[in-house]
Steps between C-alpha positions, in 0.01 A plus 500: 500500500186626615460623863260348650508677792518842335210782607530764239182714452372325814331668780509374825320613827602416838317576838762452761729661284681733740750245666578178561405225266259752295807708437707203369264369249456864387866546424505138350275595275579835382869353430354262255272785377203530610295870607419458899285660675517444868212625767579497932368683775807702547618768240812513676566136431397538124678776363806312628418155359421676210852626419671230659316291244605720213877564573673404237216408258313702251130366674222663530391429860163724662362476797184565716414511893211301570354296781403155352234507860334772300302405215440787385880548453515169341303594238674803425839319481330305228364806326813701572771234335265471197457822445919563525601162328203448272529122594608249810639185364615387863373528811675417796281431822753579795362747753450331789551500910469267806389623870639174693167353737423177638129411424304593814702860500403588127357843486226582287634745396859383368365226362247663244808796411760192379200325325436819311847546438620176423236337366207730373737756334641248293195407379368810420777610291508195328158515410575838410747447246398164402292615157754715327747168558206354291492694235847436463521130525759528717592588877674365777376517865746420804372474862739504783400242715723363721635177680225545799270468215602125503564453852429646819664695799381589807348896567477494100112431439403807284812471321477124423179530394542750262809399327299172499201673318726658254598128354176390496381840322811446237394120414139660401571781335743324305242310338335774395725675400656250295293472189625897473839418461595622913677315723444502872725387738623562861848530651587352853776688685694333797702707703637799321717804640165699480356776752189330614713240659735685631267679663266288679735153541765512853848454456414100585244436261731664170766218649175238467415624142852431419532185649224382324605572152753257316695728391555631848420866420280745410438619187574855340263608294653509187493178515078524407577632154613170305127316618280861450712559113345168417158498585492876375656399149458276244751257629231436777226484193369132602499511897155619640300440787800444695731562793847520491679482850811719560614413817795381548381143574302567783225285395718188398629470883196306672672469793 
């Protein structure tokens, strides 16, 4: 039987790539074979997701330091991944921070750095890889929103509001891109076992995250493989414009 789900001769790039979920999604797809290429701020970080993601396999996984604030660097993690892979068949929008503020304490500052991070680097890079996709006729574009892109919390504006603006980007481009044959789609992580969290969240609020799941955990993240394998393959070939929650059922708990 066909796998549906299979990757061979894929290439996949991932921004975020150096931990957490980024890291996750890049061994899930090298195991079903795809050619990753991940990109982070830290080199340290990297080099070690990059073998951790090829133990075992015979993948070819690259990677390249870049700033997504920077555009120039944005551009030349675009230029750089064509020039080593030839092609990007997947691109996986992850980078992306928080600085927690309630509304009358936002600084200036903060606020434009996570926009250009979050928000503004993913466009760019789409954009920039967007026409060889074209020629191709096929692609497949992830952004990682998340579940305060459907809801809100307090001290999270800049966050909300970009993981908002990253659905609303995927449900457009997804209709342009769809006459080309590339899907566009955005993931919604809950609470995972990720650093961002478990850096800026006190001991009481990671009990509220998991009291607010029904599953009464949080989640690890391998567990953000099964839902990126299918948008990024051609199981996921008829699901565009799109976001898939992964949270552990936050959102089904009204009260």
């Amino acid at each position: 039987m066909h796998n549906r789900f299979d990757l061979t001769g894929k290439v996949a790039l991932i921004t975020g790539g150096g931990r957490g979920l980024g890291k996750a999604m890049a061994r899930g797809f090298a195991e079903n074979g795809a050619s990753v290429m991940l990109a982070s701020r830290s080199e340290e970080e990297l080099r070690a997701a990059a073998e951790e993601v090829r133990h075992g396999l015979d993948a070819n996984v690259e990677w390249l330091c870049t700033d997504m604030t920077q555009r120039d660097q944005v551009s030349h993690l675009a230029a750089e991944t064509l020039r080593r892979f030839g092609r990007v068949d997947i691109l996986v929008n992850n980078a992306g921070s928080n600085v927690p503020q309630a509304i009358d304490q936002v600084n200036d500052d903060d606020w434009d750095r996570i926009i250009e991070l979050n928000l503004t680097g993913c466009m760019r890079l789409t954009r920039a890889l967007v026409p060889q996709m074209k020629d191709r006729r096929w692609g497949r574009i992830i952004n990682i929103s998340s579940v305060l892109g459907l809801g809100g919390k307090e001290g999270r504006n800049v966050y909300c509001a970009t993981k908002s603006a990253l659905i609303g980007m995927a449900r457009a481009t997804a209709i342009d891109l769809g006459p080309f044959g590339i899907t566009v789609n955005c993931i919604s992580p809950g609470p995972f076992l990720t650093d961002l969290p478990m850096k800026i969240l006190t001991p009481d609020q990671k009990q509220q995250f998991t009291g607010r799941t029904a599953l009464g955990r949080w989640g690890n993240p391998e567990e953000i493989i099964g839902p990126a394998l299918l948008l990024a393959s051609d199981a996921g070939s008829y699901i565009t414009g799109t976001t898939m929650v992964v949270d552990g059922g936050v959102l089904a708990k009204v009260l």
